[in-house]
C-alpha positions in Angstrom: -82.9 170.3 -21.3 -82.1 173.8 -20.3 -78.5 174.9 -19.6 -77.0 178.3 -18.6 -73.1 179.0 -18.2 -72.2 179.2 -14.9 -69.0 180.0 -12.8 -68.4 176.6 -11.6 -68.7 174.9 -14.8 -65.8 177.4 -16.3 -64.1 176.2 -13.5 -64.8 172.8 -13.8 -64.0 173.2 -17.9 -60.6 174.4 -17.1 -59.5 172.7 -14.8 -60.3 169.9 -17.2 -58.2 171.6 -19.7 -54.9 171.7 -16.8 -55.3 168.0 -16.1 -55.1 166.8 -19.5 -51.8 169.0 -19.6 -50.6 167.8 -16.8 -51.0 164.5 -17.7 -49.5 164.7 -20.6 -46.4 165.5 -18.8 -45.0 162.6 -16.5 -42.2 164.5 -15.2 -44.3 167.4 -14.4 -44.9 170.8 -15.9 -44.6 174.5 -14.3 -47.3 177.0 -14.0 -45.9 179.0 -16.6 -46.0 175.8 -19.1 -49.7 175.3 -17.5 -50.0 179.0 -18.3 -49.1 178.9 -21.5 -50.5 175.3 -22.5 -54.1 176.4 -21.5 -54.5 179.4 -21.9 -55.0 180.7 -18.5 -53.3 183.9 -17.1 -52.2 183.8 -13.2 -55.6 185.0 -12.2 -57.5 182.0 -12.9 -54.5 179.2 -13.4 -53.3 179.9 -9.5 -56.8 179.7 -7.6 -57.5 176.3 -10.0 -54.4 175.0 -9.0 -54.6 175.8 -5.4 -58.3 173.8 -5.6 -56.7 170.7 -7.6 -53.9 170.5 -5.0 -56.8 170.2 -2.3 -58.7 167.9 -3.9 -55.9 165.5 -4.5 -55.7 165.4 -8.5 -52.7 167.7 -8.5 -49.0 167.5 -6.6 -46.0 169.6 -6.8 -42.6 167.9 -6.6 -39.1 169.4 -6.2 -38.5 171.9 -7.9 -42.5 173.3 -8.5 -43.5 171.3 -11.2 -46.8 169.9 -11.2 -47.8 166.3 -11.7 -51.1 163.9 -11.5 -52.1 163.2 -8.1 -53.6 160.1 -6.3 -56.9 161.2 -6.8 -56.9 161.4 -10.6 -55.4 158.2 -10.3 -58.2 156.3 -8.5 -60.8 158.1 -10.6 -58.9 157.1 -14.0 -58.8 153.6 -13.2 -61.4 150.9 -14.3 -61.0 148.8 -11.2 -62.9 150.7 -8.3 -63.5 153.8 -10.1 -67.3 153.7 -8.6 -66.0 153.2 -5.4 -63.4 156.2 -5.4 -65.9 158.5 -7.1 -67.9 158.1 -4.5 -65.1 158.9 -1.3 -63.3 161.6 -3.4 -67.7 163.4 -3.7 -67.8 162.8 0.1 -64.0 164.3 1.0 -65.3 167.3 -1.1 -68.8 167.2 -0.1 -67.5 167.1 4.3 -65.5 170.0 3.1 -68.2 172.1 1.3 -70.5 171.7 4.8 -67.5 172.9 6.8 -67.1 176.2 4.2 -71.4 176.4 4.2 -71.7 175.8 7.9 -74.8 174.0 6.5 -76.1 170.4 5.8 -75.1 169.2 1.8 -76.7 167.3 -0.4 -75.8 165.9 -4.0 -78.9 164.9 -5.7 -79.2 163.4 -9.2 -82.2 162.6 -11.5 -82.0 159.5 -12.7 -85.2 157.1 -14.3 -87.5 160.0 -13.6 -86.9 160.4 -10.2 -85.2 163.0 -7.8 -82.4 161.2 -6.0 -80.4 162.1 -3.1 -77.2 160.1 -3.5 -74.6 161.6 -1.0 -74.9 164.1 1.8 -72.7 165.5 4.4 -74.0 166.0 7.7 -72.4 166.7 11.5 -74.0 167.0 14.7 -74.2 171.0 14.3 -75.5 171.0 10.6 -77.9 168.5 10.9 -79.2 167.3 7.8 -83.3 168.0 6.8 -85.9 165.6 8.4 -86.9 163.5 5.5 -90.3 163.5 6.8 -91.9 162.9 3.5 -90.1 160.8 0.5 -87.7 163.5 -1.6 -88.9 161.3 -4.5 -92.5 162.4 -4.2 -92.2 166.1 -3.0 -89.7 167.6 -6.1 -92.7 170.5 -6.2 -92.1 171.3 -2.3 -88.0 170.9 -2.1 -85.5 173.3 -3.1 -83.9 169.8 -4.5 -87.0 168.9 -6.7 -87.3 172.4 -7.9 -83.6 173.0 -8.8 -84.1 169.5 -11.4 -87.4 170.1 -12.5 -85.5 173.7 -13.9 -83.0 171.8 -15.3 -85.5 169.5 -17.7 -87.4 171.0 -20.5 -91.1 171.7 -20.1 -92.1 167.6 -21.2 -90.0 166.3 -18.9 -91.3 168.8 -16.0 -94.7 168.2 -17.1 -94.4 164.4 -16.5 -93.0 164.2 -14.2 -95.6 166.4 -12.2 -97.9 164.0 -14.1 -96.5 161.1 -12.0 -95.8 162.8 -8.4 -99.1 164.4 -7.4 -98.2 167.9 -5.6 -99.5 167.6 -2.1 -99.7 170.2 0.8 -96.8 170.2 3.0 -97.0 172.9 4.7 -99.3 176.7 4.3 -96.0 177.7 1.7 -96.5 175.0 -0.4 -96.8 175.4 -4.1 -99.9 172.9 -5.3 -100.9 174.6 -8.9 -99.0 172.9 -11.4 -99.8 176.3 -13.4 -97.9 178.4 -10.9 -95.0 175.8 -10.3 -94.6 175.8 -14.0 -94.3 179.4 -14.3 -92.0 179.8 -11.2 -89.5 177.2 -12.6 -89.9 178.6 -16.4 -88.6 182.3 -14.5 -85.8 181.0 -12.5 -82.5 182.0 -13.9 -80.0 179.0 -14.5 -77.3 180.8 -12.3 -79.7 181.6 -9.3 -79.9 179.3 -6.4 -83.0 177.9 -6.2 -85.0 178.3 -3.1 -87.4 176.2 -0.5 -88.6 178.6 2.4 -90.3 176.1 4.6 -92.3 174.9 1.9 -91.3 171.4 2.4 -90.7 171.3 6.2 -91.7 174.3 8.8 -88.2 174.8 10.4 -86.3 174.0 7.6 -85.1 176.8 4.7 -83.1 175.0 1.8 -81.4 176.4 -1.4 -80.0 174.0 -4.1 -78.0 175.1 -7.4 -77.7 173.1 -10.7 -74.6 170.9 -11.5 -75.5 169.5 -14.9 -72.5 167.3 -16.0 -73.0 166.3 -19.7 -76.4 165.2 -20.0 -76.5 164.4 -16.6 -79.2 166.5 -14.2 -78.0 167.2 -10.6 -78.2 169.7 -8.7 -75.8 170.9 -5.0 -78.2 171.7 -1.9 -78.0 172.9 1.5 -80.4 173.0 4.4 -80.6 175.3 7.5 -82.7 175.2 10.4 -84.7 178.5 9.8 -83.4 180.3 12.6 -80.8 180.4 10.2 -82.3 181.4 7.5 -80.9 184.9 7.3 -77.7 182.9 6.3 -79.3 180.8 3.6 -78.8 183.4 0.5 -75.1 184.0 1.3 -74.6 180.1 2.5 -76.0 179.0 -1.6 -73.4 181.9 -3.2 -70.7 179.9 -1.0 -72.1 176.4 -2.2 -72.1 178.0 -5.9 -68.7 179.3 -5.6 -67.3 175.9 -4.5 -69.6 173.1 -6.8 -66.9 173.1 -9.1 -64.8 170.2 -7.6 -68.1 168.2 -7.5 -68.7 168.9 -11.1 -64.9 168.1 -11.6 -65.1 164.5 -10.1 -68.1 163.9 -12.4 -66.7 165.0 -15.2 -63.2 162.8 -15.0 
């Protein structure tokens, strides 16, 4: 498996590193104990806070100090833990298509196969027409393309083996050869990128959110009308994956 540092998984590494010291004080702990417990100067503690405040895992009490929130609470618990995983992804995921002003996606792959667990849709950002099965068109999908990068060369070669790469549309790439080569160039902090290749109308763009060993991957999709927005709408999605890699990571 291929792995390249990336802004959101600092992000998500530290704010890692604030919870466990806020958790290991119950009757809470300033930002200049959080400062000097982690590490972090004021530049990167205050914007991580301000996002773990958001997101529920943080609260301040009287006085300033900062202690576990609700959210951490749900996520640390055995009892339900699958069920609040998957609210707290959508809160953050409704939140990231609000920010995008684009359809999001959270995909996973799991067994050998490209999965889209959770999206985030609304009647202005509609989400992609699913016109042919996201299992069987990884080649044609920002999605498929943004996991396939993330697995070494065996693991992209079977899996290519298994999901025969058909002709969507004109854009489509159908030499293995050439796919290959495309994925082996694409740097691990550069949103990948479907320009109608899967769909005509559609542009996508999907980035990687490995968690552990854990493939996945963030996308967006924009009607292509749009698709003068898509490069700066994947930065934003980029910027912001780091409360999704959070929640997996707790």
């Amino acid at each position: 498996m291929k792995a390249g540092p990336t802004a959101p998984n600092r992000s998500a590494q530290e704010s890692l590193r604030i919870l466990e010291t806020v958790a290991r004080h119950p009757v809470g702990v300033t930002d200049t104990q959080l400062a000097r417990h982690t590490g972090l100067g004021r530049e990167r503690l205050t914007p991580l806070l301000r996002m773990l405040r958001r997101e529920g895992y943080v609260e301040q009490v009287a006085g300033g100090a900062y202690v576990t929130g609700e959210a951490l609470a749900r996520l640390g618990s055995a009892h339900g833990r699958d069920q609040a995983l998957r609210e707290q992804l959508q809160r953050t995921l409704d939140r990231l298509r609000d920010s995008v002003g684009a359809a999001v996606y959270l995909s996973r792959y799991v067994d050998g196969e490209v999965r889209v667990t959770q999206y985030a849709d609304s009647q202005d950002t509609p989400k992609a027409n699913e016109w042919v099965d996201f299992r069987y068109s990884a080649h044609a999908t920002a999605i498929g393309k943004s996991l396939l990068t993330q697995l070494d060369h065996r693991g992209r070669r079977d899996h290519l083996a298994r999901h025969k790469m058909a002709r969507l549309t004109s854009r489509t790439i159908t030499s293995e050869r050439l796919l290959l080569s495309r994925l082996d160039a694409q740097p691990p902090t550069v949103p990948v990128l479907d320009l109608q290749e899967y769909a005509i109308g559609t542009v996508c763009a999907a980035v990687p959110i490995t968690a552990g060993s854990s493939v996945g991957c963030l996308a967006l999709s924009l009607p292509v009308e749009h698709a003068h927005r898509l490069r700066r709408a994947a930065d934003t999605l980029n910027r912001n994956a780091a409360p999704v890699l959070l929640s997996l990571a707790i």
